[in-house]
NUTI-719012 format. One record per residue (C-alpha): residue number from 0; x, y, z. Coordinates in steps of 0.25 Angstrom, whole numbers. Example, Ala and Ser with C-alpha at 12.3 -4.5 7.8 and 13.67 -1.06 7.14 Angstrom:
REM residues 2
     k      px      py      pz
     0      49     -18      31
     1      55      -4      29
This chain:
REM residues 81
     k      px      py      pz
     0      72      37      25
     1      66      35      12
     2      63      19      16
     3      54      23      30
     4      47      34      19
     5      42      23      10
     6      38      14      21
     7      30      27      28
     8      24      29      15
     9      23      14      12
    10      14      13      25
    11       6      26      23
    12       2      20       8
    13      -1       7      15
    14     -11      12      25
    15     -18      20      15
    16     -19       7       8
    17     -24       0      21
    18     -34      11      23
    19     -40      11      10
    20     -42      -4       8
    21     -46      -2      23
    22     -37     -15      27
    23     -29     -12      40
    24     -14     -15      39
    25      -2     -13      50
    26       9      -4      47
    27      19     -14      39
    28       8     -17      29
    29       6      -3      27
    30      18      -1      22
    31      20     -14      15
    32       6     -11       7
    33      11       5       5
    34      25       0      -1
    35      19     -12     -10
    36       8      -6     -12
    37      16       7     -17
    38      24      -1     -27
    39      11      -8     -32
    40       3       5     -33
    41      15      12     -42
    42      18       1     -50
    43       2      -1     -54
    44       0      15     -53
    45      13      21     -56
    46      18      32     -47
    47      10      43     -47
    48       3      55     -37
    49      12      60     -25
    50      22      51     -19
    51      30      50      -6
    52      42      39      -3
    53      43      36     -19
    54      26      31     -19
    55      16      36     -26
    56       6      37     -16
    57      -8      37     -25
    58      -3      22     -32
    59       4      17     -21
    60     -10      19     -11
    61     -17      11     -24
    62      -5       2     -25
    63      -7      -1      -8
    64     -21      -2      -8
    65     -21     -13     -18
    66     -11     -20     -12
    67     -20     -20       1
    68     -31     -24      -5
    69     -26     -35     -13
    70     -17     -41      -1
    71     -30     -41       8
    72     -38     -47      -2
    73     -29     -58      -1
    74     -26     -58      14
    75     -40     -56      19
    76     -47     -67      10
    77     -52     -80      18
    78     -52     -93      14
    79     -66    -101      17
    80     -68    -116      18
């Protein structure tokens, strides 16, 4: 149970993520960018405010939303010959 807990929180941090970088992603890249984005946010950030599922939600939203913006910077760039 704990597993399908992280993964709901995982994708709730991901789309709040999505939503403030206003960058449209499906449900697997939601949690993907929640998870990574959770470890990257509490290893810059450390771990603090409230928590659920073993992620501090405050740096692991910051942690999300510059994964996002970082990995659409560098999908959503066009080369031009």
């Amino acid at each position: 149970m704990g597993l399908i807990w992280s993964l709901i929180v995982g994708a709730i941090i991901g789309a709040v993520a999505g939503a403030i970088t206003g960058k449209g992603m499906g449900w697997i890249a939601n949690i993907v960018a929640g998870l990574v984005g959770s470890a990257i946010g509490q290893s810059l950030f450390g771990s603090w405010g409230p928590s659920l599922a073993g992620m501090a939600l405050v740096p692991s939203i910051i942690g999300a939303v510059i994964l996002v913006a970082v990995v659409s910077f560098f999908f959503s760039r066009r080369t031009s010959n």
